[in-house]
C-alpha positions in Angstrom: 6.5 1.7 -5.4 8.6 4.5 -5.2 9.9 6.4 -8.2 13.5 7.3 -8.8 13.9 10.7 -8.3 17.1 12.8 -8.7 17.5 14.7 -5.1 18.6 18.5 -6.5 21.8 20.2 -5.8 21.4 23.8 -4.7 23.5 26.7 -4.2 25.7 27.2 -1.4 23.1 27.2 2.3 20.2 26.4 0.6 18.2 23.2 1.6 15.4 21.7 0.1 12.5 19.7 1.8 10.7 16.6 0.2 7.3 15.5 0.4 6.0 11.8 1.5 3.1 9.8 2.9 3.8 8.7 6.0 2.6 5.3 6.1 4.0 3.9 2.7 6.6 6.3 1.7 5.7 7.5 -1.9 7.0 10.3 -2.6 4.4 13.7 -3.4 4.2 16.2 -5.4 4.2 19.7 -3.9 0.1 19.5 -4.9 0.0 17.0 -2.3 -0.7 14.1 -5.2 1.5 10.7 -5.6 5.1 11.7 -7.8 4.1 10.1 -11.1 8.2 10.7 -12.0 7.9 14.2 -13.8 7.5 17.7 -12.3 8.6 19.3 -9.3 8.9 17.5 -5.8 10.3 19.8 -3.5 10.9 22.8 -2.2 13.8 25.4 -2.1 14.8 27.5 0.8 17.6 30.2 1.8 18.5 28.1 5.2 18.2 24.9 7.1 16.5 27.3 9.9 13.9 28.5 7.6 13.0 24.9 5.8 12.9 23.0 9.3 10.3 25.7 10.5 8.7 25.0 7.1 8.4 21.3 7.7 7.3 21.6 11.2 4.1 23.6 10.2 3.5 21.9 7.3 3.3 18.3 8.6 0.7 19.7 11.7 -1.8 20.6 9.2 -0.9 17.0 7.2 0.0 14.6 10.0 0.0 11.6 7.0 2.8 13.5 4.9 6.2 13.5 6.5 9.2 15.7 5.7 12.7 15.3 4.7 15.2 18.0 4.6 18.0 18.1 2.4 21.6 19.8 2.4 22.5 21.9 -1.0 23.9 18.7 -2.0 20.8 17.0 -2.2 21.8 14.8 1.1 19.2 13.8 3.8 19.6 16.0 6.8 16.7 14.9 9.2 13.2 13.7 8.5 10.2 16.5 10.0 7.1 14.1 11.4 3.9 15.4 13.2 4.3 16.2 16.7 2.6 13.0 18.0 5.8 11.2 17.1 9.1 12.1 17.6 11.6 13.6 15.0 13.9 11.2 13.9 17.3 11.9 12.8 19.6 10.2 10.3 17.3 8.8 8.4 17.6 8.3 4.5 14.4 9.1 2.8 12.3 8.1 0.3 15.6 6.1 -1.6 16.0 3.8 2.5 13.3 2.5 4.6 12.9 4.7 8.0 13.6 3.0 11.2 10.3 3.9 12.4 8.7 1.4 9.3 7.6 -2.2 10.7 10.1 -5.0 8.1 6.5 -6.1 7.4 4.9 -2.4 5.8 8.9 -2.6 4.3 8.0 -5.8 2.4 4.7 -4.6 1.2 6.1 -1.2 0.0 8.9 -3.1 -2.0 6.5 -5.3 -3.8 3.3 -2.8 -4.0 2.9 -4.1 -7.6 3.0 -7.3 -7.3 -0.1 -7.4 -4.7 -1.8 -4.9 -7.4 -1.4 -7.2 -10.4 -2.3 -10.6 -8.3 -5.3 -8.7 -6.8 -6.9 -8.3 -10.5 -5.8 -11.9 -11.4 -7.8 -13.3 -8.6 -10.8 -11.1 -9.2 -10.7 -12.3 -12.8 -10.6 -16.1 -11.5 -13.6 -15.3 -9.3 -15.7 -13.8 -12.0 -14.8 -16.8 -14.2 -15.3 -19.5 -11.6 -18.8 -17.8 -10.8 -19.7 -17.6 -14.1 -19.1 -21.0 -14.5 -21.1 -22.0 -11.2 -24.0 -20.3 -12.5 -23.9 -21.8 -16.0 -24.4 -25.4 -14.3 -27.9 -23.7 -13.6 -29.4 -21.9 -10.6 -28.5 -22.4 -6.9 -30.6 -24.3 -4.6 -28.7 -25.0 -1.5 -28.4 -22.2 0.9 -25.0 -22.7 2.0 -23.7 -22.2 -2.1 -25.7 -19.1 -2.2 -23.9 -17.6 0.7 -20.6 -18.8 -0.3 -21.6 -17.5 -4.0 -22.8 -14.2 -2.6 -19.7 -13.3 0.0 -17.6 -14.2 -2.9 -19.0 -12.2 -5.4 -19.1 -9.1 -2.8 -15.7 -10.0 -1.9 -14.7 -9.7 -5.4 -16.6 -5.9 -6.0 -14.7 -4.9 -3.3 -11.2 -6.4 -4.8 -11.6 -5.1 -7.8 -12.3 -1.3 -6.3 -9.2 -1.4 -4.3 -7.4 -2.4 -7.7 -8.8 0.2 -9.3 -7.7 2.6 -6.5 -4.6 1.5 -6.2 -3.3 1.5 -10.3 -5.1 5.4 -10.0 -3.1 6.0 -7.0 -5.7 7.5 -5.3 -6.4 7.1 -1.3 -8.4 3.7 -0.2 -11.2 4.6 2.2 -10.3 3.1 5.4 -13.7 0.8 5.3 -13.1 -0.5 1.9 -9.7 -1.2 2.4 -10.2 -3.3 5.8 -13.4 -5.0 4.5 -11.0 -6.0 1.7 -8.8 -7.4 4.2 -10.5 -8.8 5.9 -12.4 -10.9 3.6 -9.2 -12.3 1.9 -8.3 -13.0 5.3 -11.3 -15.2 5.8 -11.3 -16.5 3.0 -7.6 -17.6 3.3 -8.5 -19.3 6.5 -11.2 -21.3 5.1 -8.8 -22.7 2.2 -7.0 -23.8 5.1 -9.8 -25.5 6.3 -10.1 -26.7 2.8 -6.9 -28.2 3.4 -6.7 -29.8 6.6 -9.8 -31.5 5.7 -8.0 -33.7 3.1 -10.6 -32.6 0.4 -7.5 -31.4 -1.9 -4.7 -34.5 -2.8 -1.6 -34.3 -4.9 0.1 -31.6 -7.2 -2.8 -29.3 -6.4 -2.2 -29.2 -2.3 0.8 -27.2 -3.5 -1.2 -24.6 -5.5 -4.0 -24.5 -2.7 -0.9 -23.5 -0.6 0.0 -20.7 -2.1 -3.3 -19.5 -2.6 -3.4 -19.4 1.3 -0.3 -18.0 1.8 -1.1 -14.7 -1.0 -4.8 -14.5 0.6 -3.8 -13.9 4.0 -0.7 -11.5 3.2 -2.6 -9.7 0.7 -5.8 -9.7 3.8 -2.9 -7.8 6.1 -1.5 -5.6 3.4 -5.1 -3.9 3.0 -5.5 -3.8 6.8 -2.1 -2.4 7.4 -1.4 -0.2 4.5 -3.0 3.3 3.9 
């Protein structure tokens, strides 16, 4: 989630350039570190010449941040990304979503929150469903001790991401796609749940939804940094 920021108005020629990560669009600090609302999150320069050349070295040695360049005004002039990709013009950043953003990563950016706050609800069901398994006495079948295992794995793993996430830190690429794709998985075999007919009335609609939030929240790890 973005925070509201007020874009500054500088004096006549001067520019300003703003700080983001690439992939989701938060907004940084000039440290580098997510925008936690407070403090300084840009800087000022003398002329649009001299902050573009800033940009264009700075986001070389960070290809994950991208640069936008504002007018004294405070108005988006163009947004500076590494040289793999081209520079895009136009573009309203952070406050719009950037052409060159899938509606897809837009969707998950817009409701970051929401798949942080479900995440540690479903890790809490797992524990207490576990603990509840395992209170009817040990398991003897080797199919439930799998199942019991990859779930309470799966659930270690949720929980870090969680954790992660509400520190805003960065999620290792392998713990976020191991993440992913275990509520993938897992969201697959709830459909298998359902087709088999195992599940009737009011609670085919909740199994539903559990589908439907495990495999978006699988793709969100996989395709958000």
């Amino acid at each position: 989630m973005r925070p509201s920021v007020q874009i500054p108005e500088l004096g006549t020629g001067k520019c300003s350039v703003i700080f983001a990560e690439k992939a989701t669009g938060i907004l940084l600090t000039l440290q580098g570190s997510r925008y936690p609302g407070e403090g300084e999150f840009y800087r000022v320069f003398d002329s649009e010449h001299e902050a573009d050349a800033f940009a264009k070295t700075y986001v070389r040695s960070n290809p994950q941040v991208e640069c936008s360049i504002r007018n004294s005004e405070g108005k988006h002039i163009r947004l500076v990304v590494s040289p793999e990709q081209p520079i895009l013009q136009g573009i309203l950043h952070p406050s719009q979503t950037p052409a060159d953003r899938t509606p897809m990563k837009s969707f998950y950016q817009s409701s970051h929150w929401f798949w942080v706050i479900s995440r540690i609800v479903i890790v809490l069901m797992f524990m207490i469903s576990m603990v509840q398994i395992m209170s009817d006495g040990p398991l003897r079948r080797g199919d439930e001790v799998l199942v019991n295992a990859a779930c309470m794995l799966g659930s270690l793993v949720l929980a870090t991401l969680a954790i992660i996430e509400i520190a805003r830190g960065k999620k290792p690429t392998w713990l976020r796609v191991a993440g992913g794709v275990f509520m993938v998985l897992f969201g697959l075999g709830l459909c298998v749940l359902l087709a088999s007919g195992a599940v009737r009335g009011g609670l085919v609609l909740l199994l539903f939804l559990f589908i439907v939030w495990f495999l978006l929240a699988g793709v969100r790890d996989i395709l958000m940094r």
